[in-house]
C-alpha positions as CSV (number, residue, x, y, z in Angstrom):
1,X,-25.9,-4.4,22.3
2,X,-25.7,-0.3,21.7
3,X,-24.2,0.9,18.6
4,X,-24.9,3.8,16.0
5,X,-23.7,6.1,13.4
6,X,-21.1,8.2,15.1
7,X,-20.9,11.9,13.3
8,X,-17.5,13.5,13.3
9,X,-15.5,14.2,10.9
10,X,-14.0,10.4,10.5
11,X,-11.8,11.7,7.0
12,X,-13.2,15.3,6.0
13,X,-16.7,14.4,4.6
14,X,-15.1,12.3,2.1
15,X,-15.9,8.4,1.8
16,X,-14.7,6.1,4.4
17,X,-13.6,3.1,2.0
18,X,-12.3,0.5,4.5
19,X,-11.4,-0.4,8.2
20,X,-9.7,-2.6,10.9
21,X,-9.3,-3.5,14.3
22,X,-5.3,-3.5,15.5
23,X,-5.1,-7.8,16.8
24,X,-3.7,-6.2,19.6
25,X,-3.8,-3.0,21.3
26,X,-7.8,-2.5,19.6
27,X,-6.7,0.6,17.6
28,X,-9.3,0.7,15.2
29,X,-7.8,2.2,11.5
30,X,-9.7,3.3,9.0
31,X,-8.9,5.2,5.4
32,X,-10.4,6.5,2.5
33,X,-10.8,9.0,-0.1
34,X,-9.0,11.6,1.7
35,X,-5.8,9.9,1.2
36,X,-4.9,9.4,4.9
37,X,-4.8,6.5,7.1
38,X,-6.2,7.3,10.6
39,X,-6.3,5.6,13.9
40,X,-8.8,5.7,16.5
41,X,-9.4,5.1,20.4
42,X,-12.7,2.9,21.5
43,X,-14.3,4.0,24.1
44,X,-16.5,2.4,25.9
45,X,-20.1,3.6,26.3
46,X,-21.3,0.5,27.9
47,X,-21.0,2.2,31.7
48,X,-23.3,5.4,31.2
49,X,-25.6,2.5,28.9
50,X,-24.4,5.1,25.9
51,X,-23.5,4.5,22.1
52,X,-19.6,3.9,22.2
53,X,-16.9,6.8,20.9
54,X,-13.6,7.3,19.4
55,X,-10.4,9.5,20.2
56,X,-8.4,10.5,17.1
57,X,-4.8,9.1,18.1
58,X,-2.9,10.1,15.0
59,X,-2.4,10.4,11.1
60,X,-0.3,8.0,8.7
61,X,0.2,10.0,5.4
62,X,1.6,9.0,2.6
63,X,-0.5,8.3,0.0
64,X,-1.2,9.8,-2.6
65,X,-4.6,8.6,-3.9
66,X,-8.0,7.4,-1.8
67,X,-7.1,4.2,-0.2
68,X,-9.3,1.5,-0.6
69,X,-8.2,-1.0,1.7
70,X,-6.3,-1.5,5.0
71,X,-5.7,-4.8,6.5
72,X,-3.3,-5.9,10.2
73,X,-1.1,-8.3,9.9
74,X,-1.9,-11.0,12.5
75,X,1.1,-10.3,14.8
76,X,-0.1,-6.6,15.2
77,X,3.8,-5.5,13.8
78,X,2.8,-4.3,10.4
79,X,-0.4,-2.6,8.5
80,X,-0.6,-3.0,4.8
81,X,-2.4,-0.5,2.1
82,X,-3.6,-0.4,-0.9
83,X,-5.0,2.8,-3.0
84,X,-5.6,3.6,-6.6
85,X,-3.5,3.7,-9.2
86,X,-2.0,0.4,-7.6
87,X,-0.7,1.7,-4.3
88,X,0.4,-0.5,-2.4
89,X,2.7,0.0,1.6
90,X,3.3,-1.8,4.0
91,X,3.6,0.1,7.4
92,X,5.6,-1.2,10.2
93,X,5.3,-0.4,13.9
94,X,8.0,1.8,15.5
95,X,7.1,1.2,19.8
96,X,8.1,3.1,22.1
97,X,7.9,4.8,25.8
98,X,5.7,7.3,25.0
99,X,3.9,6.3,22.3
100,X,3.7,4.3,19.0
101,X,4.2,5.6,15.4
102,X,3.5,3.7,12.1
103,X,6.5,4.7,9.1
104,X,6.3,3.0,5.7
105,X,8.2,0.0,5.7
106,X,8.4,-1.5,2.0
107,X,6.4,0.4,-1.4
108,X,5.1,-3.0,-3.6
109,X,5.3,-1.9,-7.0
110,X,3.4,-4.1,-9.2
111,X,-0.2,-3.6,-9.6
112,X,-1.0,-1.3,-12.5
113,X,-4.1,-0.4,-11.3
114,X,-6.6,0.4,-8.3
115,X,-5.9,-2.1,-5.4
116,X,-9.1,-3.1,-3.8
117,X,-8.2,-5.8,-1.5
118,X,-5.5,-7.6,0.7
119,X,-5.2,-10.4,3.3
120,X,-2.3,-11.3,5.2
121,X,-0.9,-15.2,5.4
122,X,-1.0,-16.3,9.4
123,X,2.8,-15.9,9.8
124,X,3.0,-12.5,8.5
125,X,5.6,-13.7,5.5
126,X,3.2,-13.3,2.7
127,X,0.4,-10.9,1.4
128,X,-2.2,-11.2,-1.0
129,X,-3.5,-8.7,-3.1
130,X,-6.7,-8.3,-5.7
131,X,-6.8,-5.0,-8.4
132,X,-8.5,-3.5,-10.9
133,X,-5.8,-4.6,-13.5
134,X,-7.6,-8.1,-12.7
135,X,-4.8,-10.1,-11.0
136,X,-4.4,-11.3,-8.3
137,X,-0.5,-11.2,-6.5
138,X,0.8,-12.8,-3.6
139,X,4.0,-10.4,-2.3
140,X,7.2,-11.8,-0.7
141,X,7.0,-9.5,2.6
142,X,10.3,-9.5,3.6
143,X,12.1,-8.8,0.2
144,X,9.3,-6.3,-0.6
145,X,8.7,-8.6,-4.2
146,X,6.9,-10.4,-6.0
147,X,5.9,-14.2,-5.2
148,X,3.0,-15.4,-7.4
149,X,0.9,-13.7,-10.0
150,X,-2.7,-14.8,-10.3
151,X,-4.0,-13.4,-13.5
152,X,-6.9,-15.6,-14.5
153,X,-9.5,-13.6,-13.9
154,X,-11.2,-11.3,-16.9
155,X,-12.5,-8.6,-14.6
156,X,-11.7,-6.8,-11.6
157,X,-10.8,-8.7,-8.3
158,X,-12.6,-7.5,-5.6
159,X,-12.2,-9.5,-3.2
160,X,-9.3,-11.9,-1.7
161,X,-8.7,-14.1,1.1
162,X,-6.0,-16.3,2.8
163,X,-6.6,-19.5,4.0
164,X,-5.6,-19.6,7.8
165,X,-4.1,-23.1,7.7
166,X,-2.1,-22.1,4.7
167,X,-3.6,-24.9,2.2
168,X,-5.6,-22.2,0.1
169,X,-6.1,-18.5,-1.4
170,X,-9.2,-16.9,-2.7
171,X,-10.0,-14.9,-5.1
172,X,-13.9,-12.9,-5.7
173,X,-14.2,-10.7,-9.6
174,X,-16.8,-9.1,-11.1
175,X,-16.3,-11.5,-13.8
176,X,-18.8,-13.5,-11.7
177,X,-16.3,-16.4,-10.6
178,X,-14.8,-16.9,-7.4
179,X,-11.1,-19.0,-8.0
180,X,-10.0,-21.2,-5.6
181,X,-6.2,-22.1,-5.2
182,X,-4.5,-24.9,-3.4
183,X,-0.9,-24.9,-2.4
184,X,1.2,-27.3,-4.3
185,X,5.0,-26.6,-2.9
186,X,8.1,-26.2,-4.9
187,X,11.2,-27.9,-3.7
188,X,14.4,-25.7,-4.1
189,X,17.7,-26.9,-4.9
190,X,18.4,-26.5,-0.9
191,X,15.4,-28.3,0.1
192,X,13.2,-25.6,0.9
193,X,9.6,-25.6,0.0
194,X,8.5,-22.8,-2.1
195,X,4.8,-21.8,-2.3
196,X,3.2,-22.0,-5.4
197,X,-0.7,-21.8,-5.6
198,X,-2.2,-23.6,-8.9
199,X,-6.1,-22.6,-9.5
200,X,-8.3,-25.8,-8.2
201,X,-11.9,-24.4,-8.6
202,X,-13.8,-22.1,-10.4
203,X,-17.0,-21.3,-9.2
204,X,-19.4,-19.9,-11.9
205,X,-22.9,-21.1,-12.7
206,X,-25.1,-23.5,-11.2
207,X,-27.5,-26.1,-12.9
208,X,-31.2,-25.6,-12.4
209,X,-33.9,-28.5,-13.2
210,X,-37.1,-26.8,-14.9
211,X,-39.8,-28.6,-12.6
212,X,-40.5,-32.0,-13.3
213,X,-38.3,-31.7,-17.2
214,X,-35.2,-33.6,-17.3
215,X,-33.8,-30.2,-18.9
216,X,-31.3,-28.4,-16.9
217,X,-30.3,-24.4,-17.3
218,X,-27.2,-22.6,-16.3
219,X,-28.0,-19.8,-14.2
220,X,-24.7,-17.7,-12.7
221,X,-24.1,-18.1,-8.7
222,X,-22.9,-14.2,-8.6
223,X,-24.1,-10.6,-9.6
224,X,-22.3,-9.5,-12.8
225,X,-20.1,-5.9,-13.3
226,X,-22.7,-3.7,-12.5
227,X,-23.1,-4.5,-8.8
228,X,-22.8,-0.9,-7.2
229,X,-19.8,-1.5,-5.3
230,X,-16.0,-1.7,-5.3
231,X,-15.6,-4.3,-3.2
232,X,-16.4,-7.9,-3.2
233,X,-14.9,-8.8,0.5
234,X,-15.0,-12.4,1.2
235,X,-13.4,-14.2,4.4
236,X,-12.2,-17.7,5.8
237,X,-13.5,-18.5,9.6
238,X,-10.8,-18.2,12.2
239,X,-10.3,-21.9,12.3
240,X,-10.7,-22.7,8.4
241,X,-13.7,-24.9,8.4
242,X,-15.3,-22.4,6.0
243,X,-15.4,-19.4,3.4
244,X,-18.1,-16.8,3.1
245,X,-18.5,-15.3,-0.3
246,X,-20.6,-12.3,-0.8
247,X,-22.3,-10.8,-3.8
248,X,-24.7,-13.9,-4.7
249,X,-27.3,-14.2,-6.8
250,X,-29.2,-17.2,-6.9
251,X,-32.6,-18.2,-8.0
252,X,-35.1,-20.4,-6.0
253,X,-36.3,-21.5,-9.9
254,X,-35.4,-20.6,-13.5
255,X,-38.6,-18.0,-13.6
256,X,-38.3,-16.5,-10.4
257,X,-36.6,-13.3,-9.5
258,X,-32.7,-13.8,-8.4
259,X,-32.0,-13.6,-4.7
260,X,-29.4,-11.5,-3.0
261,X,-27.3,-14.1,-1.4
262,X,-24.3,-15.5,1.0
263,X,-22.6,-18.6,-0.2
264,X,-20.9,-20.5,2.7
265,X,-18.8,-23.4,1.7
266,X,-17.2,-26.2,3.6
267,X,-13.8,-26.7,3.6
268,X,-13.9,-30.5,3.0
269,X,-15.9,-29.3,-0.1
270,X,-14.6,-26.1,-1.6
271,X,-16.0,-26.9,-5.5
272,X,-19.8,-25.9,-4.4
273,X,-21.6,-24.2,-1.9
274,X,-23.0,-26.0,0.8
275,X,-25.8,-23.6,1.6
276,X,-27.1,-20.0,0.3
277,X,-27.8,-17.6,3.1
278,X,-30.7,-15.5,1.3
279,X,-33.0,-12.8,2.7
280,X,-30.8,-9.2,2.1
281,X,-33.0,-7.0,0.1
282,X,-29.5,-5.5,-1.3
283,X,-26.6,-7.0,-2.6
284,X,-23.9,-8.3,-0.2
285,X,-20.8,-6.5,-0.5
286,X,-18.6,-7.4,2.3
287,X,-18.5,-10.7,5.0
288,X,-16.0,-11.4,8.0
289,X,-15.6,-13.3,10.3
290,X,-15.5,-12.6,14.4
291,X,-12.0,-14.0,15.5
292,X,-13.3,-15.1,18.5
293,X,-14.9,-18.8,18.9
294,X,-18.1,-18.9,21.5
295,X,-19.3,-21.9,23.5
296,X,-22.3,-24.0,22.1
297,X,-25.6,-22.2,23.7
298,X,-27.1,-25.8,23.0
299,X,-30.7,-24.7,22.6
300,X,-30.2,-23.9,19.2
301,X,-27.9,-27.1,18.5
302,X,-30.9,-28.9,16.8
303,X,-31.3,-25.9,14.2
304,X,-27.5,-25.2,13.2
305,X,-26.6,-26.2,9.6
306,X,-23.3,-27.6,11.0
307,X,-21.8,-29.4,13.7
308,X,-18.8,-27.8,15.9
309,X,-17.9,-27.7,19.2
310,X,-18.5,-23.8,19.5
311,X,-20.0,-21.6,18.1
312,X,-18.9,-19.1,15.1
313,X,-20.2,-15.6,14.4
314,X,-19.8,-13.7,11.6
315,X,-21.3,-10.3,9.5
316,X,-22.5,-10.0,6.6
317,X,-23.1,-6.4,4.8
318,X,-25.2,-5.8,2.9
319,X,-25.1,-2.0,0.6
320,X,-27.3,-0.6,3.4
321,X,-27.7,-2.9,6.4
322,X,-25.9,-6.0,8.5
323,X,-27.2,-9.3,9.4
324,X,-25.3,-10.9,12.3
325,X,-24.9,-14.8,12.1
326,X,-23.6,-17.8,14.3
327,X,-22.9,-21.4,12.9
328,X,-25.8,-22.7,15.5
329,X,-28.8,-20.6,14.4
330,X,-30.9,-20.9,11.1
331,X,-32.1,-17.4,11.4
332,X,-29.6,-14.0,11.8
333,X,-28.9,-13.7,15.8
334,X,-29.3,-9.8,14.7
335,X,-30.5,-7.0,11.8
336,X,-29.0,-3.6,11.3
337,X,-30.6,-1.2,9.1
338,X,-30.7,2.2,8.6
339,X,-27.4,3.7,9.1
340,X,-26.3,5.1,6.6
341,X,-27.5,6.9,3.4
342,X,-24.9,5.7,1.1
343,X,-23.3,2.3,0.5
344,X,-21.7,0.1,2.9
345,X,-18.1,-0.4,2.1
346,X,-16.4,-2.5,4.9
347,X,-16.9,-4.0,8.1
348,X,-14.6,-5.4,11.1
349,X,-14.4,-7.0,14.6
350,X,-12.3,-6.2,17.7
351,X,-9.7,-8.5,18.5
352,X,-12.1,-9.2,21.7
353,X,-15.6,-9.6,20.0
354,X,-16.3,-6.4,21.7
355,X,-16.9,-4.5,18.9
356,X,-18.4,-4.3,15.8
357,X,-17.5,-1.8,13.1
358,X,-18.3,-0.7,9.7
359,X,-17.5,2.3,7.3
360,X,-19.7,3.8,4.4
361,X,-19.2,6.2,1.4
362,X,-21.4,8.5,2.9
363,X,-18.2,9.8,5.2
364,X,-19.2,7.9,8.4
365,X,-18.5,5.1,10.7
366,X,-21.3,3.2,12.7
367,X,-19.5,1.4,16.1
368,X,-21.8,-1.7,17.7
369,X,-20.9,-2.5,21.5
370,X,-21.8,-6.2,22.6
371,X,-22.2,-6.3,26.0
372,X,-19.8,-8.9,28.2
373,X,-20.7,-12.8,27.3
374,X,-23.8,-11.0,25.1
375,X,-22.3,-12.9,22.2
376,X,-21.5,-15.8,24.5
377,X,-18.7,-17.0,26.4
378,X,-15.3,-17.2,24.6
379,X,-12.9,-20.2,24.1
380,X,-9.8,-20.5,22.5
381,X,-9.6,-22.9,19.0
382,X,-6.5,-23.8,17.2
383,X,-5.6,-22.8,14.0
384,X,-2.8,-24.8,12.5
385,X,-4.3,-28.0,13.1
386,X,-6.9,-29.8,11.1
387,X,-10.7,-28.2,11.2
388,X,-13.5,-30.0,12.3
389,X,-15.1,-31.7,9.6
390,X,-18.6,-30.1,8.9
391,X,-21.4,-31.6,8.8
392,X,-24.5,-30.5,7.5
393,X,-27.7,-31.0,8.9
394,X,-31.2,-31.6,7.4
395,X,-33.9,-29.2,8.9
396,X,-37.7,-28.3,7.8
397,X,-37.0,-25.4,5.4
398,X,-38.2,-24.7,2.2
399,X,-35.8,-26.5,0.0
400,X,-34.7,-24.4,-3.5
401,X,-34.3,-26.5,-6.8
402,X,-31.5,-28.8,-6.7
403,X,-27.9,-27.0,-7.2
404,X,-24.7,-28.1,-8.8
405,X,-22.1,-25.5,-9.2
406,X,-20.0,-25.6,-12.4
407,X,-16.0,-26.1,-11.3
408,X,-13.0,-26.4,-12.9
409,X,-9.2,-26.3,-12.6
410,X,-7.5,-23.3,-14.3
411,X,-5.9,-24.5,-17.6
412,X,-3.9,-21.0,-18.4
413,X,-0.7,-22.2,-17.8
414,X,0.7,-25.4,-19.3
415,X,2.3,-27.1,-15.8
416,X,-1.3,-26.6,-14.4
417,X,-2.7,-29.0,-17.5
418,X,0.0,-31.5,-16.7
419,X,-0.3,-31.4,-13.2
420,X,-4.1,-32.0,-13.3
421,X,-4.1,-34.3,-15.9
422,X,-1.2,-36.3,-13.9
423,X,-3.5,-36.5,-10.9
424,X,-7.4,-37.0,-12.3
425,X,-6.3,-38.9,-15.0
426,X,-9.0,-37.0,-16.9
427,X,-9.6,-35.3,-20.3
428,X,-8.7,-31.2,-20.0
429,X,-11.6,-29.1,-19.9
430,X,-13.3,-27.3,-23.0
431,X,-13.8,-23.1,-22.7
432,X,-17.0,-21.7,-23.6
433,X,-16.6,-17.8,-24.3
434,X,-18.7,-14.7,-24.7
435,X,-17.2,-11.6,-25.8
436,X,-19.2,-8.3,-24.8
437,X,-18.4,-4.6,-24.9
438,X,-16.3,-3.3,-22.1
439,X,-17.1,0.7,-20.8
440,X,-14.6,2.4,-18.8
441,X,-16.4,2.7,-15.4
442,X,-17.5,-0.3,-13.1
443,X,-20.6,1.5,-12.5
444,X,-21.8,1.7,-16.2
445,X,-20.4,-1.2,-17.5
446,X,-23.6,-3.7,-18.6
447,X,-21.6,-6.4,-20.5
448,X,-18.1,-7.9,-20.4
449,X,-15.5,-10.4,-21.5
450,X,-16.4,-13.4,-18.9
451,X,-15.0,-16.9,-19.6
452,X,-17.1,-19.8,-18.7
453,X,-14.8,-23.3,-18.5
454,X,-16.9,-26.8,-17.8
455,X,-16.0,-30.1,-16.5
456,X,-18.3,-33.3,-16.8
457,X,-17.7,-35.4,-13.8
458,X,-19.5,-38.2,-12.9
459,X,-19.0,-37.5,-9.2
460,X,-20.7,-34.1,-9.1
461,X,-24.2,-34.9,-7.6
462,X,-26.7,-32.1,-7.3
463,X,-26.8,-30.6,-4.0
464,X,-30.0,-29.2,-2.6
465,X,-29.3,-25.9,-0.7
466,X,-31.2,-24.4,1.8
467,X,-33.1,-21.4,1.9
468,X,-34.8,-19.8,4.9
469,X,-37.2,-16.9,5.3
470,X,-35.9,-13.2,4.1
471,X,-35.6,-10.9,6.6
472,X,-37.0,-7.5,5.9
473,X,-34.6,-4.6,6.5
474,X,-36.3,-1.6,4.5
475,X,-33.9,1.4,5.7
476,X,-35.0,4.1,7.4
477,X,-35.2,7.4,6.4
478,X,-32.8,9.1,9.5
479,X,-30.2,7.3,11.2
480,X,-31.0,5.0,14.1
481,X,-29.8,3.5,16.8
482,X,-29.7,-0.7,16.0
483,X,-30.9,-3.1,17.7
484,X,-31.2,-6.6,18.0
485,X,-34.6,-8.3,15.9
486,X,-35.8,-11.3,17.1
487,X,-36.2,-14.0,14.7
């Protein structure tokens, strides 16, 4: 593995806000504050045993405020944007002998605000999008319109994510929930099925036992609105088997500082997490998956959390460093630190595990090369059909106090209530909330409106989590070139 900080002029100086790998051709985009969409050529370094670079290929300009995030669609055909001021394109690819050019497609006019996030559905039809107005909207691609409007949240959504099996959609605020939606299909007067996501869970607080006392406390599972970061960039694994949600904060015990954590939650269990990955010094501001599935190394096998049969890797950022995970190791397979002297602001993987890639606000990009089968050797998995039940595994760790995360279903719209109460056969649930003072930038803000709903179920049982040893990652003082840390 050889990587580093590569110093060109990626947009002018200015803040590199997001990036992506093209599922295709390996074009990596990236945007930011300088208004312009760019795309790159990878080339390479792994030959002369140098630090990869990139060819500017060309320039997609049209908008007209920094743009804050750029996602692929999954068949390679179209790119959406989003930018302040609620932005938001959709780019479609014009081929042809000589070369290809990118010319906006559709303008989705909705969002009164800064878009922040997006995620495509698996077929291309359907797009979701988080803002600063604090909804959450899932666009109708082809008519260019909207679908669904999430607005549940009291705070900015930072952070959205698609299901790839199409059963659920995402959402990460600064109001310190996470929302989970489930599919529950609309028939048509023709017989067609029409989505329509109702809100399942709402992941908020946990409850702590104080020691031996049969007295519990409420302590929140995520950092509040003055994390110092836009973005609060979660992800589903390739296959659907689980969700990674930055910007954690959990403590080991009600007197103890919080811990900057990684929740990772099992599909077959999406109202709690099933373990805490702790350790990052910072707070984690972006996760994703590597699309790619490995085969089992099997002398980790014992160790691994979960059972599969392959292996999973995936990053997690951190404001100023990057721990590199797989689903059959306790410990991160790798540490990057020291990169860059501002925050952290997105991260990516080639459509070939090649390459990893991440952008900061400091006006650079840092490129990672894995050399061939470094990562391990790749197999195909199919999405579409039903994951592979995980299953958790005990190992000798330190175990944290017992956790129990607070869920409920959303109760803001009156077919939700029905629909719930139609299925549980149980009583609605109560809202708890705490007005604060609201400040106009996310950076000074110390106290908000955030809405706290409970549910008393007899079937929640406290879950232990599990905590291993924090990794130190103090950053450097210059940039250096990563490198893999034993664990």
């Amino acid at each position: 593995m050889k990587g580093g900080t590569i110093q060109i002029s990626w947009h002018d100086g200015k803040p590199v806000l997001t990036l992506d790998f093209h599922p295709i051709s390996g074009l990596l985009a990236t945007a930011g504050a300088d208004y312009d969409i760019k795309l790159w050529l990878i080339n390479s370094g792994q030959a002369e045993k140098k630090v990869p670079s990139v060819s500017y290929q060309s320039s997609l300009t049209y908008h007209g405020c920094a743009v804050n995030t750029i996602r692929f669609s999954p068949s390679g055909e179209l790119l959406a944007s989003g930018a302040d001021g609620g932005e938001l394109f959709i780019w479609k690819l014009h081929p042809s002998e000589t070369n290809q050019s990118w010319k906006v497609h559709k303008s989705l006019s909705f969002h009164r605000k800064d878009v922040l996030d997006l995620q495509w559905s698996l077929d291309d039809a359907y797009l979701i999008s988080g803002s600063v107005d604090n909804s959450c909207i899932i666009w109708d691609v082809s008519k260019g319109t909207v679908h669904q409007i999430l607005d549940a949240h009291c705070h900015y959504v930072q952070g959205v994510a698609w299901d790839p099996l199409a059963k659920y959609v995402a959402s990460l605020s600064s109001d310190r929930t996470c929302r989970i939606y489930v599919n529950k299909p609309q028939t048509k007067s023709k017989g067609v099925e029409k989505l329509n996501y109702v809100c399942q869970h709402v992941i908020t607080k946990a409850d702590q036992q104080r020691g031996d006392e049969t007295k519990t406390i409420k302590t929140h599972l995520f950092h509040d609105e003055t994390l110092p970061s836009f973005f609060r960039r979660l992800s589903w694994s390739p296959d659907g088997s689980f969700l990674l949600i930055p910007a954690g904060s959990f403590k080991v015990s009600p007197t103890s500082e919080a811990v900057n954590a990684t929740y990772v939650f099992s599909r077959k269990d999406l109202s709690r997490p099933a373990l805490q990955l702790p350790g990052a010094s910072k707070p984690v501001v972006v996760v994703r998956f590597c699309p790619v599935a490995f085969k089992l190394r099997g002398s980790h096998s014992e160790e691994g959390f979960f059972k599969l049969p392959y292996r999973l890797v995936f990053a997690i950022a951190t404001l100023n460093s990057v721990y590199i995970y797989d689903t059959e190791c306790v410990a991160p397979i790798a540490v990057l630190a020291g990169l860059h002297y501002a925050a952290i602001t997105d991260i990516t993987w080639s459509p070939n595990a090649s390459y990893l890639a991440l952008s900061s606000q400091d006006g650079y990009c840092t490129l990672v090369e894995f050399e061939d089968n470094e990562l391990g050797e790749s197999i195909p998995i199919s999405v579409g059909r039903k994951p592979v039940d995980a299953e958790e595994k005990k190992h000798d760790l330190e175990k944290a106090d017992e956790l129990m995360t607070e869920t409920t279903p959303d109760v803001s719209k009156k077919q939700a209530e029905l629909q719930q109460n139609e299925e549980n056969k149980q009583p609605l649930p109560s809202k708890i909330t705490t007005d604060g003072e609201e400040k106009e930038h996310v950076m000074q803000k110390t106290d908000d409106e955030v809405m706290t709903e409970t549910r008393h179920e007899e079937e929640n049982q406290p879950l232990q989590s599990k905590v291993n040893t924090p990794v130190s990652n103090k950053p450097a003082r210059k940039r250096i070139t990563p490198m893999a840390i034993d664990p």
